[in-house]
N, C-alpha and C positions, 0 to 999 in steps of 0.2 A: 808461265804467266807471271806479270811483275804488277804491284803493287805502289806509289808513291803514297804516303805518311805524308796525312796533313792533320790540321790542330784537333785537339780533343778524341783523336783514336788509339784505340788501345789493341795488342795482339788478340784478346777476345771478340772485338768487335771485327776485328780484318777477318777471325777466323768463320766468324758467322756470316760477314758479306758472302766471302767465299768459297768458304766447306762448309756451308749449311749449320754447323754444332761452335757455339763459343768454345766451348770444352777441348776444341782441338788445334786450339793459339799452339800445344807444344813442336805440334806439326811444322808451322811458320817461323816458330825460333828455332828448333835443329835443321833449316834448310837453309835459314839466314848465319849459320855459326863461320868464321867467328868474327863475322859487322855486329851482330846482336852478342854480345855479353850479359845482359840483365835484361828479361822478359816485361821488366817495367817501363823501361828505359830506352822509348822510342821517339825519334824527332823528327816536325816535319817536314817535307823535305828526302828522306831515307827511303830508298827503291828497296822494296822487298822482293824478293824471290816468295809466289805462293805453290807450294806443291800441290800436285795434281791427285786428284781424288783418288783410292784406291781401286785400282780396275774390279768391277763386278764386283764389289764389297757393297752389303745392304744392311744398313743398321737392322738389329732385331725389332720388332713392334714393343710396345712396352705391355706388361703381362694385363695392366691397370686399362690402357687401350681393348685390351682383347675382351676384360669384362665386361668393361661399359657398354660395348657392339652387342655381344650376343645374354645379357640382360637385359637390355631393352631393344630387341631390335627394329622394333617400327621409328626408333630416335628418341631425343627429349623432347625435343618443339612437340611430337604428339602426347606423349608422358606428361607433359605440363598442362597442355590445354584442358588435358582429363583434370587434374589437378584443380586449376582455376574454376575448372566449369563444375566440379564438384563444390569446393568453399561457395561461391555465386550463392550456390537453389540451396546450400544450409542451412 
């Protein structure tokens, strides 16, 4: 998949259109080496090469996701209502 660079984007923001994670622009400049020199230093106008996702690779959940689910598991929208509806009749 190829990519054309127009004004105000950066390899973090290419890398979040299209692999989901900004965090993984370094992906986009070692596939572009060596048109891309400086991870800064993109213009627009410039076809990028985007590498393709890692086959069957799935980010982990994050440990802070896993709490919040099975702490509250009926949601927050319910947790709150309790909430509000408590403060109310105080």
């Amino acid at each position: 998949m190829f990519h054309t660079v127009v004004r105000g984007e950066t390899l973090s923001k290419i890398a979040q259109q299209h692999l989901g994670n900004a965090n993984k622009y370094p992906a986009i400049f070692d596939a572009n080496n060596p048109i891309l020199t400086n991870p800064d230093k993109i213009y627009p106008g410039q076809v990028l090469r985007i590498p393709a996702p890692a086959a069957g690779r799935v980010d982990a959940p994050r440990a802070q996701d896993f709490c919040d689910r099975t702490a509250n598991p009926r949601g927050t929208a319910a947790f709150l209502s309790r909430k509000v509806g408590q403060s109310r009749s105080g």
